[in-house]
C-alpha positions as CSV (number, residue, x, y, z in Angstrom):
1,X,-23.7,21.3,-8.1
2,X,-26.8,19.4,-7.2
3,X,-28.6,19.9,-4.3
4,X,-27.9,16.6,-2.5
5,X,-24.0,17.4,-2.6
6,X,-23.0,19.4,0.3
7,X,-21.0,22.2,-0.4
8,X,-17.0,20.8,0.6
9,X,-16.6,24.8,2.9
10,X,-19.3,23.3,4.7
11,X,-18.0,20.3,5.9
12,X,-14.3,20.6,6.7
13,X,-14.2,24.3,8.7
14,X,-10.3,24.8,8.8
15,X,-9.0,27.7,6.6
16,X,-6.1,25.0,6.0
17,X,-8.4,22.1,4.8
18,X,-8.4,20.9,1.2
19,X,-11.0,22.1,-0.7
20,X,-11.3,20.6,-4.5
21,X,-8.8,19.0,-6.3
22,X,-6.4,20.0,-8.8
23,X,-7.6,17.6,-11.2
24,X,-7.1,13.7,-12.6
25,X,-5.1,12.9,-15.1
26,X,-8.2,12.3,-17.4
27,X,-11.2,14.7,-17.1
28,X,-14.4,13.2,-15.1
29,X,-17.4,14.8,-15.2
30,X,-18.3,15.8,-11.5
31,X,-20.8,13.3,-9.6
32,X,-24.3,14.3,-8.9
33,X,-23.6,13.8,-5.3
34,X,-20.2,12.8,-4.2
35,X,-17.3,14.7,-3.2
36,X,-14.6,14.1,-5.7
37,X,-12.6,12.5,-2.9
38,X,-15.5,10.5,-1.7
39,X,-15.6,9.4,-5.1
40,X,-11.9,8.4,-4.6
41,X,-12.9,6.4,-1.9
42,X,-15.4,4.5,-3.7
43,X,-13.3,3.8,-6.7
44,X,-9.9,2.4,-4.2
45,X,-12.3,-0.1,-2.8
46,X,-14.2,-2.0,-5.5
47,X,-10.4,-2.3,-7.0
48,X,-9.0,-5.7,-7.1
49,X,-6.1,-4.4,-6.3
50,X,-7.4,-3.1,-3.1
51,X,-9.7,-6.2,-2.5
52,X,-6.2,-8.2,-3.1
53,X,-4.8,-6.6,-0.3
54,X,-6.8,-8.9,2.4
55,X,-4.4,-11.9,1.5
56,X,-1.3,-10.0,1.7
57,X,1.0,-10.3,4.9
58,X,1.1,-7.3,7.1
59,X,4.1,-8.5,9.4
60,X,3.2,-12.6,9.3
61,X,3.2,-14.3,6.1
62,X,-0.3,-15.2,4.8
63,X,-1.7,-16.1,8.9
64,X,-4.3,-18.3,9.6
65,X,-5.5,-16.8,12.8
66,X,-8.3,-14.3,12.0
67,X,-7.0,-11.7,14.8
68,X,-3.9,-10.6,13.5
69,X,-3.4,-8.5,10.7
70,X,-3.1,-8.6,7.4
71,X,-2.4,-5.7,5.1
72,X,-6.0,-5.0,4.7
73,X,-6.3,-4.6,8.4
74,X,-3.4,-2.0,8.1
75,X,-4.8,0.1,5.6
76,X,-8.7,0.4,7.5
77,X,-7.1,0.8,10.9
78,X,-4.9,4.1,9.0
79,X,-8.2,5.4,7.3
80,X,-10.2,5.2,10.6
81,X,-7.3,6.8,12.8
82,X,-6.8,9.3,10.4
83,X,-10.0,10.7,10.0
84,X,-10.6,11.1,13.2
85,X,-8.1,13.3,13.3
86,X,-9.1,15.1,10.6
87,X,-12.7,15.9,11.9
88,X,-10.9,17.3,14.8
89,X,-9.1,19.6,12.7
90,X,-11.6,20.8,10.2
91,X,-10.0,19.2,7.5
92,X,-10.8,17.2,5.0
93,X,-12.0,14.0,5.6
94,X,-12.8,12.2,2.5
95,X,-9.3,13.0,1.8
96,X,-7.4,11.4,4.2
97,X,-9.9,8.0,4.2
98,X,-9.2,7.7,0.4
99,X,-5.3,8.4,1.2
100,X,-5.2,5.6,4.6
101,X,-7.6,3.1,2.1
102,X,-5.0,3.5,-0.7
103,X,-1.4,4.3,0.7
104,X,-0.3,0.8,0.3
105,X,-2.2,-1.0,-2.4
106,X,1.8,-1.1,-4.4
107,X,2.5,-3.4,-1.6
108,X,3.6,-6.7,-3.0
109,X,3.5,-10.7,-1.3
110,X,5.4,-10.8,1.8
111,X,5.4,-7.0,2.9
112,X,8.3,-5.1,3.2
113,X,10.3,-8.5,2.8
114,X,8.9,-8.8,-0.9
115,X,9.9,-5.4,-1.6
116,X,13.5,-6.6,-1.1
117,X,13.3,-9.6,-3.0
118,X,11.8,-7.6,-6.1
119,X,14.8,-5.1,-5.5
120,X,17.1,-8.0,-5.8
121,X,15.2,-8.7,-9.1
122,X,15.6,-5.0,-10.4
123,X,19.7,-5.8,-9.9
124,X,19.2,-8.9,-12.6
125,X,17.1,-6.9,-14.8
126,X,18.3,-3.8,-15.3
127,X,15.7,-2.5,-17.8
128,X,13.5,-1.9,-14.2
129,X,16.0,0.3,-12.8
130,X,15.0,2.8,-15.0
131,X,11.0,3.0,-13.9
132,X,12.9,3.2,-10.3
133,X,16.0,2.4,-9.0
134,X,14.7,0.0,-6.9
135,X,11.0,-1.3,-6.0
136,X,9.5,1.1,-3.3
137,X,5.4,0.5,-2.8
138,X,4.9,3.9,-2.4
139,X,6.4,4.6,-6.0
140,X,5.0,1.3,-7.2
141,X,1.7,2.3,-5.7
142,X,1.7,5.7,-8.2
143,X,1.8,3.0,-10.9
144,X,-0.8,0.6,-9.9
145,X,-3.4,3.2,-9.5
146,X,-3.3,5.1,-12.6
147,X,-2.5,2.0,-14.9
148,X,-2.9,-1.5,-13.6
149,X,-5.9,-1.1,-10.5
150,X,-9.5,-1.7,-12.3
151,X,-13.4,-2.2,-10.7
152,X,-14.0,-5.7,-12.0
153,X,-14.9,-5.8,-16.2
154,X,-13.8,-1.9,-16.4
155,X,-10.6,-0.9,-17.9
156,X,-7.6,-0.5,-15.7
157,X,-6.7,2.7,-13.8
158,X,-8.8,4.6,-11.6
159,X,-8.3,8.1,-12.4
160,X,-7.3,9.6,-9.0
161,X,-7.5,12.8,-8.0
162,X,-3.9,14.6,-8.0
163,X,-4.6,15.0,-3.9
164,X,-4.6,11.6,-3.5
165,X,-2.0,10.4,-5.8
166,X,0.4,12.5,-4.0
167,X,-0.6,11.1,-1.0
168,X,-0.1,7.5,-2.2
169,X,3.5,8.3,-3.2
170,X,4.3,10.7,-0.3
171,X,3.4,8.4,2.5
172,X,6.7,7.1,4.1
173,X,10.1,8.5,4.3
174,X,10.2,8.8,8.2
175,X,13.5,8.4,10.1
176,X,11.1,7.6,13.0
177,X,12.0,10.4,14.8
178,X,9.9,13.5,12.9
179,X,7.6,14.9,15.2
180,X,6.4,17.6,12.6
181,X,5.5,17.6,8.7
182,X,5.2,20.5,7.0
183,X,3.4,19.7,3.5
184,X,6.0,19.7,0.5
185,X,5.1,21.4,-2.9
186,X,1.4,21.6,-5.0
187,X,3.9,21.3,-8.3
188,X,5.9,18.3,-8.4
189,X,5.0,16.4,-10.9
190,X,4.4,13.0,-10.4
191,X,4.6,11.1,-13.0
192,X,8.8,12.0,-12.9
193,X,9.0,10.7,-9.5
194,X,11.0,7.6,-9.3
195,X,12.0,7.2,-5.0
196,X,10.6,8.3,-2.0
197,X,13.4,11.0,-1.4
198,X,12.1,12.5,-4.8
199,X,8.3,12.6,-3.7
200,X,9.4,14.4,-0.1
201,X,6.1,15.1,2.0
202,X,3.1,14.8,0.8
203,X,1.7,18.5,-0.7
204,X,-1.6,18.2,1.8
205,X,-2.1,18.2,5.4
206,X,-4.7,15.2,5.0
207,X,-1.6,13.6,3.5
208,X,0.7,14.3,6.2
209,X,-1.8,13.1,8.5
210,X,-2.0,9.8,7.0
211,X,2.2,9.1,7.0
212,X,2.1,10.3,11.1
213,X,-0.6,8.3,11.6
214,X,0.6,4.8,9.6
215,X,3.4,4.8,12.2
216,X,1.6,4.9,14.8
217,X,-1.5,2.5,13.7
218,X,1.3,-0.4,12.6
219,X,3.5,-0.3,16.0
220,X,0.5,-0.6,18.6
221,X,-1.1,-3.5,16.4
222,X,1.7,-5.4,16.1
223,X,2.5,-5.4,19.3
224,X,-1.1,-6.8,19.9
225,X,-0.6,-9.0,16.6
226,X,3.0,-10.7,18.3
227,X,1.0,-10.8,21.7
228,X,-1.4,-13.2,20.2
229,X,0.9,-15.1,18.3
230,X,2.9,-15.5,21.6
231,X,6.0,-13.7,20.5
232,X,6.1,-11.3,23.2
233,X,4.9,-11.2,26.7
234,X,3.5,-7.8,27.7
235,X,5.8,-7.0,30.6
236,X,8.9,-7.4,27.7
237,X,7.6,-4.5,26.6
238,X,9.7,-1.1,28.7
239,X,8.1,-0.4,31.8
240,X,8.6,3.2,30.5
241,X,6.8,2.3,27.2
242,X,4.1,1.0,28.7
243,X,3.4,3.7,31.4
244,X,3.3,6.2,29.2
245,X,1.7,4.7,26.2
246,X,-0.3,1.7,27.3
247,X,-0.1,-1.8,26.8
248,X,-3.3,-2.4,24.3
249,X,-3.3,-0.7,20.4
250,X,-6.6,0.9,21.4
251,X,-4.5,2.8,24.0
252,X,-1.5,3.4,22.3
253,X,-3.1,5.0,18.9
254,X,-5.6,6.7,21.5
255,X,-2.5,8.4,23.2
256,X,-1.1,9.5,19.9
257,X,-4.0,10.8,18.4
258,X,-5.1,13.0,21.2
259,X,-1.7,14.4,21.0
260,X,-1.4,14.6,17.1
261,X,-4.8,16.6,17.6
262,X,-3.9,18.7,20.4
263,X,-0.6,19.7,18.9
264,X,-1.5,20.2,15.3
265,X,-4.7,22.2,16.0
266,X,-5.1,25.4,13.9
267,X,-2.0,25.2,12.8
268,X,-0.4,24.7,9.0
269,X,1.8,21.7,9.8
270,X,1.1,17.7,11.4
271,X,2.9,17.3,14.5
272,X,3.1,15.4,17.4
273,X,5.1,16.7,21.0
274,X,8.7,16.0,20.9
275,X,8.0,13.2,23.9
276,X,5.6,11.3,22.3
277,X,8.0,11.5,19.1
278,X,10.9,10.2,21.0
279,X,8.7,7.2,22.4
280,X,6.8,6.4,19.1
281,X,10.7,6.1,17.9
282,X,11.9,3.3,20.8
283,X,8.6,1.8,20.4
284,X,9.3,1.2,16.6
285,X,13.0,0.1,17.6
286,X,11.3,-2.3,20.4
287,X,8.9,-4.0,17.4
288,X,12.1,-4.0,15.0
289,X,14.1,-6.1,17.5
290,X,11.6,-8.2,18.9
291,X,9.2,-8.7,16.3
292,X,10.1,-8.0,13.0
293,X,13.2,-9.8,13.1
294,X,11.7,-12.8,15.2
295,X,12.2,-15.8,13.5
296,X,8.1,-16.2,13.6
297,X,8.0,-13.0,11.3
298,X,11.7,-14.0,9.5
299,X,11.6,-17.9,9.6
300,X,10.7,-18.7,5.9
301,X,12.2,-15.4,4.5
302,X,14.3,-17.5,2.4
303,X,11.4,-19.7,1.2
304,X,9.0,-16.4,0.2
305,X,12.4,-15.2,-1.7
306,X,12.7,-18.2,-3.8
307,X,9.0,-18.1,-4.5
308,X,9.5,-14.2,-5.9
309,X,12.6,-14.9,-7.7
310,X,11.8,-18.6,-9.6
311,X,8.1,-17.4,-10.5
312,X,9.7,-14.3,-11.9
313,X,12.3,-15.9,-14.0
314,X,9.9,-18.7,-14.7
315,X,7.0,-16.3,-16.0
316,X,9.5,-14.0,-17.9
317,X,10.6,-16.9,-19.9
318,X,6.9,-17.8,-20.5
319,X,6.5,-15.1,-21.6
320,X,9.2,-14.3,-24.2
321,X,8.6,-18.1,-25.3
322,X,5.1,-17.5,-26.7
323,X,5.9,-13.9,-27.5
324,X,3.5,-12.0,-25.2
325,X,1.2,-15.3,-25.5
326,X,0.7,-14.8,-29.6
327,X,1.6,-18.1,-29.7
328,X,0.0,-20.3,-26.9
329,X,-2.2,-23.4,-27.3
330,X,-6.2,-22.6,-27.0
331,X,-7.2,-22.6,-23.6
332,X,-9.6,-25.8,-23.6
333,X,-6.9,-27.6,-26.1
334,X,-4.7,-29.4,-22.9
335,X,-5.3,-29.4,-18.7
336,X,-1.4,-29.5,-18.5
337,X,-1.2,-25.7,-18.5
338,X,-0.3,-24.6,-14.9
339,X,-2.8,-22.1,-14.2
340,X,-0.5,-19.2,-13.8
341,X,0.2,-19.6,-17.3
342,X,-3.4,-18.6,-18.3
343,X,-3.8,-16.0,-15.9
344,X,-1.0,-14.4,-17.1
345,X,-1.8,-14.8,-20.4
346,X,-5.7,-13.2,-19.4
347,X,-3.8,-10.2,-17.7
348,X,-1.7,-9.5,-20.7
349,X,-4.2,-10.4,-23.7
350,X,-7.6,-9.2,-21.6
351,X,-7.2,-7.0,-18.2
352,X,-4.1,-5.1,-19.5
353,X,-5.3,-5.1,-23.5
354,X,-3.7,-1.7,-25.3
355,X,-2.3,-0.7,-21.6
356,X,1.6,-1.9,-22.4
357,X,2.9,-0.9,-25.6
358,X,5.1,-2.9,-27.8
359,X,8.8,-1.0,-26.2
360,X,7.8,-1.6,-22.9
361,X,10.1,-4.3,-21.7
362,X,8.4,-7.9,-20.9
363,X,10.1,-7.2,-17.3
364,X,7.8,-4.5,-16.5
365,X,4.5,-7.1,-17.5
366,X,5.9,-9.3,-15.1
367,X,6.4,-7.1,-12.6
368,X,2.7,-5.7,-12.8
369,X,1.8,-9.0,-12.4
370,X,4.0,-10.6,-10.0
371,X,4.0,-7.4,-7.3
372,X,-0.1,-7.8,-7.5
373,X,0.2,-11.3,-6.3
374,X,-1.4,-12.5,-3.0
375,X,1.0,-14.1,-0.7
376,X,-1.2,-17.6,-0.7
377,X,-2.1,-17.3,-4.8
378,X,1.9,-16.7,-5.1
379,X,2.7,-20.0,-2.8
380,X,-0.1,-21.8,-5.3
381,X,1.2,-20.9,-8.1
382,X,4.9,-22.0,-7.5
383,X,3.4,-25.6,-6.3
384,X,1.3,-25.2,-10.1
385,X,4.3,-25.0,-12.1
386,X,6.6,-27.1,-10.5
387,X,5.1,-30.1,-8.9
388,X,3.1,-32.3,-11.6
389,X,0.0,-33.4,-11.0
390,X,-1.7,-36.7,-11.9
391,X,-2.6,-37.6,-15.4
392,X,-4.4,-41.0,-14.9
């Protein structure tokens, strides 16, 4: 180990911190001066996949006001939260920042309503069901970090450690209600699992950290997030709910955190008190009823599910018409191309070259490229295809 690298013992104190990995699933020679889950770190956030995630809606499709979230938001505000817990419990830190950073980069346009428009797509083509039954972005998210994500000119996949995989695809699974997580097994294997049920908790208690804590960073901010979009008032919020919690996100993740940390302290489990369990659970039901299924979060639901469903058809044909684009005009030959078209055709023929195999069913391509979209570039690239543009 060189002697800039600070020994891992040193820095996280618990006897139940994660120390080393278990490996990647291609061997890495050890950095000169990183932790391998610093390194993880480093490698989730010059992805493009990651970088992608700044355009892609959080609870309000693609918004224009710069003070509510977006899914970017999301994923730093987990990362912080979560590793201050950790330093409070001698754990590992690097862990759970590269865990918060990464938990949902297999989020697709439109949130948690494009992950019900792509499961409607997974009942049309059937070949998907058998990746997974239906889409799930903490399952997809498995997928986009070992085989689509990529730094720029390098070749797709970032070569996780296993700790941080598992996290990825063990992050959700709540019934809102859990007030302790005890971490699941060290030897499921991964690459078999196929829903969230299968993944169970994650196998660390960095990852059980993050899934507590990305309940409780996402139901303070959105409150704030409807409170600026004036969806809500703060006094529609129970009177109950807001005596014991507090009315700002600072002070609502503040109250949880201290009580995550005071509860899980020294012990080999996550957990927060039963009471703060049973509030974080009518909080969630509060934002679910008043905010979630608003018609400012819910009014063009049936707009962003035409946009998932015709661009899928639409690019699937594409691409069985030029067979995988072996036979497509040269680029420079005509402007008439919509611009989807080519990118498509770079991400099969250039950013995804040798990665899908010739069984692999042109569904699955589609998918991988569809599910990566931004909610804006998706909205462009409908308007590309169908609308016609000027000639003369």
């Amino acid at each position: 180990m060189s002697d800039f690298r600070r020994c891992e013992r040193d820095l996280f104190s618990s006897q139940f911190a994660t120390i080393g990995t278990k490996g990647r699933r291609h061997p890495q020679t050890p950095d000169d001066f990183r932790t391998d889950f610093q390194r993880d770190v480093h490698r989730i956030i010059y992805s493009q996949s990651f970088r992608r995630l700044r355009h892609k809606t959080q609870v309000f499709y693609f918004p224009q006001n710069n003070h509510v979230s977006t899914r970017m938001d999301h994923v730093r505000f987990v990362a912080s939260a979560a590793r201050t817990v950790a330093r409070c419990l001698g754990l590992n830190e690097d862990l759970v920042e590269a865990i918060g950073l990464a938990h949902d980069i297999g989020h697709p346009p439109f949130g948690h309503q494009g992950e019900k428009f792509l499961t409607g797509i997974f009942e049309k083509y059937g070949v998907l069901k058998q990746i997974m039954p239906e889409f799930s972005h903490e399952v997809y998210g498995l997928r986009v970090v070992d085989w689509i994500a990529k730094r720029d000119s390098e070749k797709p996949g970032l070569n996780l450690t296993w700790e941080v995989r598992d996290g990825i695809i063990s992050h959700c699974g709540e019934d809102f209600r859990s007030c302790k997580l005890v971490p699941g097994s060290k030897e499921k294997n991964l690459d078999q699992i196929k829903t969230r049920e299968e993944a169970g908790n994650p196998a660390t208690l960095e990852g059980c950290i993050v899934r507590l804590i990305d309940k409780i960073a996402y139901v303070g901010k959105d409150i704030e997030d409807a409170r600026e979009a004036k969806i809500i008032q703060k006094e529609k919020i129970p009177s109950q709910l807001r005596d014991e919690l507090g009315t700002t996100n600072g002070k609502i993740i503040g109250t949880f955190v201290e009580d995550m940390i005071i509860n899980s302290k020294d012990k080999d489990y996550i957990a927060v008190s039963p009471r703060l369990g049973e509030l974080l659970h009518r909080l969630i039901e509060f934002n679910r009823e008043y905010i979630y299924r608003s018609s400012e979060a819910e009014g063009y639901k049936k707009q962003a599910g035409k946009t998932i469903k015709f661009l899928f058809d639409d690019l699937l044909n594409e691409l069985k018409r030029t067979n995988r684009f072996q036979s497509y005009p040269d680029a420079n030959a005509s402007n008439s191309v919509p611009l989807v078209y080519d990118l498509l055709r770079e991400f099969v023929s250039i950013d995804m070259k040798d990665v899908y195999k010739p069984e692999d069913p042109d569904e699955l391509i589609v998918l991988d490229f569809v599910a990566g979209m931004t909610d804006s570039f998706a909205i462009r690239s409908v308007s590309d295809v169908f609308i016609p543009k000027m000639t003369v």
